[in-house]
C-alpha positions in Angstrom: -11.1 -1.0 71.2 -13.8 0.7 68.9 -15.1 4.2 69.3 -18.3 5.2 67.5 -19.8 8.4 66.8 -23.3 7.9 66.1 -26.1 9.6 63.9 -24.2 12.4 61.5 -24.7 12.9 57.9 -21.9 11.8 56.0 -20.8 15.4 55.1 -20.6 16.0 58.5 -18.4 13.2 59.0 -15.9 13.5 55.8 -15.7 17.0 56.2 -16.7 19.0 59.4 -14.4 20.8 61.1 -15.4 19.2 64.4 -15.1 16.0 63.1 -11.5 16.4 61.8 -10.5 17.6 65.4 -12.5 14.7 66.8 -10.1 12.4 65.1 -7.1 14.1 66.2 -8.2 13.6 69.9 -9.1 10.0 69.6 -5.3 9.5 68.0 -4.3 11.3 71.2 -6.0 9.0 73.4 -5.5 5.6 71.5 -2.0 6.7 71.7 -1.9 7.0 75.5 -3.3 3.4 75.5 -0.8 2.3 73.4 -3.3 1.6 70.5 -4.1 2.9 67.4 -6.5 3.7 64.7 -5.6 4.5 60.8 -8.8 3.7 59.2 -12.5 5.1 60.0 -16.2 2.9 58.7 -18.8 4.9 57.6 -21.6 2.8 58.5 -25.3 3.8 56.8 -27.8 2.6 59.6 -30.8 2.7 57.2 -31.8 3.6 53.7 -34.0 6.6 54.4 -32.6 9.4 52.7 -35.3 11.7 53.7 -33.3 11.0 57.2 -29.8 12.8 56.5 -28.1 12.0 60.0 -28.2 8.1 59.6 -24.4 7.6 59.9 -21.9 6.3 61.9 -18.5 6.5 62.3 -16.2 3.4 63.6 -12.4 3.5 64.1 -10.1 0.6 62.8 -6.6 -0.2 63.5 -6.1 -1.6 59.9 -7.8 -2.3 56.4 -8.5 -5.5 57.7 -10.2 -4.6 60.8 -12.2 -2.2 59.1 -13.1 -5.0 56.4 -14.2 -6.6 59.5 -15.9 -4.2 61.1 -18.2 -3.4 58.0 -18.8 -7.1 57.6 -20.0 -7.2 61.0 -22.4 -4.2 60.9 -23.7 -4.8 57.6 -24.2 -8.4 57.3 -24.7 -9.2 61.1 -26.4 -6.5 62.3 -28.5 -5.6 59.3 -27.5 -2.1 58.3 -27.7 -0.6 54.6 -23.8 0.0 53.9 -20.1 0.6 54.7 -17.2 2.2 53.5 -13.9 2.9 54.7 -11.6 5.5 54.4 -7.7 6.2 55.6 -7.1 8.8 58.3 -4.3 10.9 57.6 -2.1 12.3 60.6 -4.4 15.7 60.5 -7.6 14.1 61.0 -8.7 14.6 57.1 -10.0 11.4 55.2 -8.4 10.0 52.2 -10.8 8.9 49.7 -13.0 5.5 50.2 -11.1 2.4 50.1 -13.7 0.1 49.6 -17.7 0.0 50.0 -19.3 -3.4 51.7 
């Protein structure tokens, strides 16, 4: 199961208080479904930086699903970038683990 949270700016996403509670009530319901997530993708739809909300945010279960998950949107489905970052148990992002 992947949740998305579509067209943010990436400050929004790292940093936002709404966003940090946002991940602490996904965690709550993966957890009632007996899933997951410990990673969040950063995907950059497009290039235009005029266009600050071109984010989006993915959940992954592991580094290697969101390895997958950025391979998939970038190179598949055509979109500009990727990164990934750890979730920590409060909702706050670690820094980026790797860029595709």
């Amino acid at each position: 199961m992947v949740m998305a949270i579509n067209g943010y700016t990436i400050d929004f996403l790292v940093s936002s208080k709404i966003a940090i509670e946002g991940r602490v009530a996904r965690k709550a319901k993966y957890k009632l479904l007996g899933e997951h997530f410990k990673y969040v993708v950063h995907v950059e739809t497009h290039g235009n930086m005029k266009v600050p909300d071109r984010f989006v945010e993915l959940d992954a279960e592991s580094i290697e699903h969101a390895h997958d998950l950025a391979d998939t949107w970038v190179v598949t489905m055509g979109n500009c970038s990727a990164s990934a970052r750890k979730v920590k148990g409060n909702g706050t992002l670690e820094k980026i683990c790797f860029i595709r």
